[in-house]
C-alpha positions as CSV (number, residue, x, y, z in Angstrom):
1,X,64.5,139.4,87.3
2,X,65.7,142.6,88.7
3,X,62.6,144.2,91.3
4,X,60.3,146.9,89.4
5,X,61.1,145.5,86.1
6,X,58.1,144.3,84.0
7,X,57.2,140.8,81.8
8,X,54.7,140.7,79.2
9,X,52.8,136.8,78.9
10,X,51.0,136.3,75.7
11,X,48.1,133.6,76.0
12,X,48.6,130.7,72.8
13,X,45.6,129.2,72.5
14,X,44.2,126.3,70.6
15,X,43.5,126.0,66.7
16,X,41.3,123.6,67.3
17,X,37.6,122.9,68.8
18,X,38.3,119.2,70.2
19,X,41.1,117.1,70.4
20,X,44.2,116.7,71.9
21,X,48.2,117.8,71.7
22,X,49.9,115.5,69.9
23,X,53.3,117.2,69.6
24,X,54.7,120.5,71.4
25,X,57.8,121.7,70.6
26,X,58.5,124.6,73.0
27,X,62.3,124.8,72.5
28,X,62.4,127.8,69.4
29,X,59.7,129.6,72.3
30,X,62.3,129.2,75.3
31,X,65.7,130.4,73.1
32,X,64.0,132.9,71.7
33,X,65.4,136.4,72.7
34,X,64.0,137.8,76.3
35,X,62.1,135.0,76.8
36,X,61.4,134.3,80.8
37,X,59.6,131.2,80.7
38,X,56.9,128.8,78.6
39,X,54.3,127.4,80.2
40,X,52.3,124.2,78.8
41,X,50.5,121.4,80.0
42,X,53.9,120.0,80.8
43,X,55.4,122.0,83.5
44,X,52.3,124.5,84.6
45,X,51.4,124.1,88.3
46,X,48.6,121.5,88.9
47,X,45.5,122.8,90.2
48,X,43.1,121.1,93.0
49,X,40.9,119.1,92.1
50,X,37.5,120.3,90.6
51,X,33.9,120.3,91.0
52,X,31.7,118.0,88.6
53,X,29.1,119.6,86.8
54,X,26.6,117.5,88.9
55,X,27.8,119.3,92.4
56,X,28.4,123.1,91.4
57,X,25.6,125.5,92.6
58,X,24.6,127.7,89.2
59,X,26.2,128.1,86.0
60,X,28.5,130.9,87.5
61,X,30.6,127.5,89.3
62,X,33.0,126.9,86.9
63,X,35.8,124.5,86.4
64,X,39.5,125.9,85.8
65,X,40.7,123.5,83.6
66,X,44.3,125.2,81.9
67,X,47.1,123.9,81.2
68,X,46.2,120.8,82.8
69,X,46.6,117.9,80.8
70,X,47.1,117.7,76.8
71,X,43.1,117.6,76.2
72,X,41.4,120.2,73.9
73,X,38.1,120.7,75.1
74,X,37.0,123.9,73.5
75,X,37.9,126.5,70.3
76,X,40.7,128.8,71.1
77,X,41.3,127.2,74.8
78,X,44.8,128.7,76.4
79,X,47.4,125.8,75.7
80,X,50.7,127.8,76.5
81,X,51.5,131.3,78.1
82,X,54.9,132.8,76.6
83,X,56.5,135.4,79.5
84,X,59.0,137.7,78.3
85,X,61.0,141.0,79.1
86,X,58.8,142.9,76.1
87,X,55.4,142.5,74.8
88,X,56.7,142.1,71.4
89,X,59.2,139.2,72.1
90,X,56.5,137.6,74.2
91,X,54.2,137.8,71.3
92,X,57.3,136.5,68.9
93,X,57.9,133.0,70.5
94,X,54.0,132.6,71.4
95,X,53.8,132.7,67.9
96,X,57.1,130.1,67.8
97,X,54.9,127.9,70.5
98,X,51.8,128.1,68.3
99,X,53.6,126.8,65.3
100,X,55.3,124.1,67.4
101,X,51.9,122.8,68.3
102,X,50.4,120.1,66.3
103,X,47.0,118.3,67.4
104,X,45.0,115.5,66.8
105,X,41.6,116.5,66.3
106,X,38.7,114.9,67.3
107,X,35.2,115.3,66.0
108,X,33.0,118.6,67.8
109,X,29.9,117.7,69.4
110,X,27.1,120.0,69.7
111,X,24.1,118.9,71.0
112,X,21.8,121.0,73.4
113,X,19.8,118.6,74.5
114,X,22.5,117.0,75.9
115,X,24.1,120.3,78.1
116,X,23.8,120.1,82.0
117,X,20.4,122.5,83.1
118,X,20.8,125.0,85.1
119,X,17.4,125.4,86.7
């Protein structure tokens, strides 16, 4: 890309609370007109390693987990980032990514009791 020139990424995000990706089809996203790159679980950089709940310091220590592996772990979690030369087309093939996404949901568990303390 030509220096000073702008790219738009558009966050796709899951559809689901728990689960995991069964099936991404990214290819419509990548032809799609101005497109720069899409990024999934498949080809994103990996990211060190992180802490366990049991060693961070407060509640504030948190764990980057995206685009790491093809686990679902919360409502509306980034799956895919769409870059393109324009916000609209960016926002076109992230919604051509979101429609190539199918998951196999898993069943959401909500239990307080259970949550790591923070005292």
């Amino acid at each position: 890309m030509p220096s000073g020139r702008l790219a738009y990424a558009v966050l796709v995000t899951s559809t689901v609370a728990r689960g995991r990706i069964a099936q991404l089809e990214t290819a419509q996203a990548e032809r799609a007109p101005g497109v720069l790159v899409v990024l999934t679980h498949k080809n994103a950089p990996k990211l060190p390693a992180q802490p366990t709940v049991q060693s961070r310091v407060s509640i504030t220590d948190r764990a980057l987990q995206l685009l790491q592996d093809d686990r679902v772990r919360y409502w509306n979690q980034p799956v895919g980032v769409v870059v393109a030369d324009t916000l609209e087309r960016a926002q076109h093939a992230a919604q051509l990514l979101r429609e190539g996404i199918r998951y196999e949901r898993e069943a959401c568990r909500v239990d307080p009791a259970s949550a790591p303390r923070w005292d």
